[in-house]
Legacy VTK file of the C-alpha trace (Angstrom):
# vtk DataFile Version 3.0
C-alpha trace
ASCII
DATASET POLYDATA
POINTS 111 float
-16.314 -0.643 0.650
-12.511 0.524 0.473
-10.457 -1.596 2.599
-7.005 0.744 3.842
-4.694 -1.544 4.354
-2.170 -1.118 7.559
1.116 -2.008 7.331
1.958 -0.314 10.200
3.290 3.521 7.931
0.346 5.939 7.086
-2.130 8.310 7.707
-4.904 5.934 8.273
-7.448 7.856 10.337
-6.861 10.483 8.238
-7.472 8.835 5.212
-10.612 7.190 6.629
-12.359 10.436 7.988
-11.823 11.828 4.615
-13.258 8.713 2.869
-15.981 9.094 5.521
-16.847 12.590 4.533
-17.019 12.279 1.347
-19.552 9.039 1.922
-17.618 6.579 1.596
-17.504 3.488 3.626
-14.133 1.627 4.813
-12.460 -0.398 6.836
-8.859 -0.678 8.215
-6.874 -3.762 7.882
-4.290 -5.658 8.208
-6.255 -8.845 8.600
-5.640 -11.332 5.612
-9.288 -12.752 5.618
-10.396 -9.007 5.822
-8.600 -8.131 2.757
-9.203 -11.399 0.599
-12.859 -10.307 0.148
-11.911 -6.681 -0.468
-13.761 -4.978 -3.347
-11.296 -2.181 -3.376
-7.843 -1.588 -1.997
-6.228 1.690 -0.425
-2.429 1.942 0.432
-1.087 4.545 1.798
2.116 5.539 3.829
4.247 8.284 5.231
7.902 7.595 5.743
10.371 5.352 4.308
10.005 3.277 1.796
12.615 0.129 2.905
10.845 0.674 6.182
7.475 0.037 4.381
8.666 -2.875 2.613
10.210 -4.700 5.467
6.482 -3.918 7.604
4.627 -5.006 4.782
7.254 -8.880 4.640
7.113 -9.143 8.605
3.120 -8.980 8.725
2.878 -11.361 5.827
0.850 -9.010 3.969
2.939 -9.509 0.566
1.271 -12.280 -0.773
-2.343 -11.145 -0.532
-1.895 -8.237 -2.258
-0.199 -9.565 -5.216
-3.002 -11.951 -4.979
-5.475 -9.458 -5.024
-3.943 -6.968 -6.862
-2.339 -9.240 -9.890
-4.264 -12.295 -10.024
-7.750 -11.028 -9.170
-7.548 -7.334 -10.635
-8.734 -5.732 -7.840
-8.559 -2.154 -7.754
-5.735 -0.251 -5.732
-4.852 3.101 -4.836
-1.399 4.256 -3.471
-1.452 7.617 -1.681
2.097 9.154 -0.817
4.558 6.342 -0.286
1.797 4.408 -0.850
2.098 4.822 -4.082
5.880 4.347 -4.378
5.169 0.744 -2.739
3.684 -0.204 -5.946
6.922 -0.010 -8.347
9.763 -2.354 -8.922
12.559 -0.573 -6.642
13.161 2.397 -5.003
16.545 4.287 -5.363
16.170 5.047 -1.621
17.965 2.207 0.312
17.910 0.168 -3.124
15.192 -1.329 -1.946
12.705 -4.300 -4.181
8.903 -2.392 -3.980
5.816 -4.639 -4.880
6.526 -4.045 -8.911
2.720 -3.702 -9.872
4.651 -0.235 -11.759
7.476 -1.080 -14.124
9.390 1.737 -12.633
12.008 2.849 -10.338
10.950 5.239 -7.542
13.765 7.677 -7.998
15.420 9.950 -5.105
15.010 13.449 -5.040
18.461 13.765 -3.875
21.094 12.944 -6.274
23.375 10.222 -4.395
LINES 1 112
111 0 1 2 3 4 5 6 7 8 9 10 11 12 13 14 15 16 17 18 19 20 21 22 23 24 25 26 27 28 29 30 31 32 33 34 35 36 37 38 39 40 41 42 43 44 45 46 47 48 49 50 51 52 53 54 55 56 57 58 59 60 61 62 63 64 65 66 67 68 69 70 71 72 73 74 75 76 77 78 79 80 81 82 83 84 85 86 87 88 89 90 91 92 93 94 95 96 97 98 99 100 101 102 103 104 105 106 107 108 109 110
């Protein structure tokens, strides 16, 4: 099962009728205990990504991914900002991302 992780930014139902229609089972979370035993993680997002960030701090979800995600290797997906979430900083709003990605998530507009 693919546990989507909500953070309060994404497409979730959209991502989970897909993941449904291809077959796939999943669940949506934000629940801690929920996504300790996760065998696979999804993160996605639309918007922006200090936004993201500070969602991600205020519902304590921070330190279960990294958990997860660095200490027990489980598998994670970033879709859209999603996937920006996962590198060091992001140019927009200078902002500290989860740093799974040594990399900067760059702005499209020069600034």
């Amino acid at each position: 099962m693919i546990t989507i992780i909500d953070y309060g930014m994404g497409n979730l139902g959209s991502v989970q009728n897909m993941l449904n229609h291809i077959g796939v089972q999943s669940q949506i979370t934000n629940s801690i205990p929920a996504i300790e035993k996760a065998d696979k993680l999804l993160l996605p997002g639309v918007g922006a990504f200090g936004a993201a960030m500070t969602l991600i701090k205020e519902k304590n979800l921070a330190d279960i991914l990294n958990y997860k995600v660095v200490d027990k290797k489980t598998p994670v997906l970033g879709i859209c900002l999603g996937m920006q979430l996962l590198t060091e900083h992001s140019e927009e709003g200078n902002v500290k991302g989860l740093g799974w990605i040594k990399a900067t998530t760059k702005s499209l507009i020069p600034g």
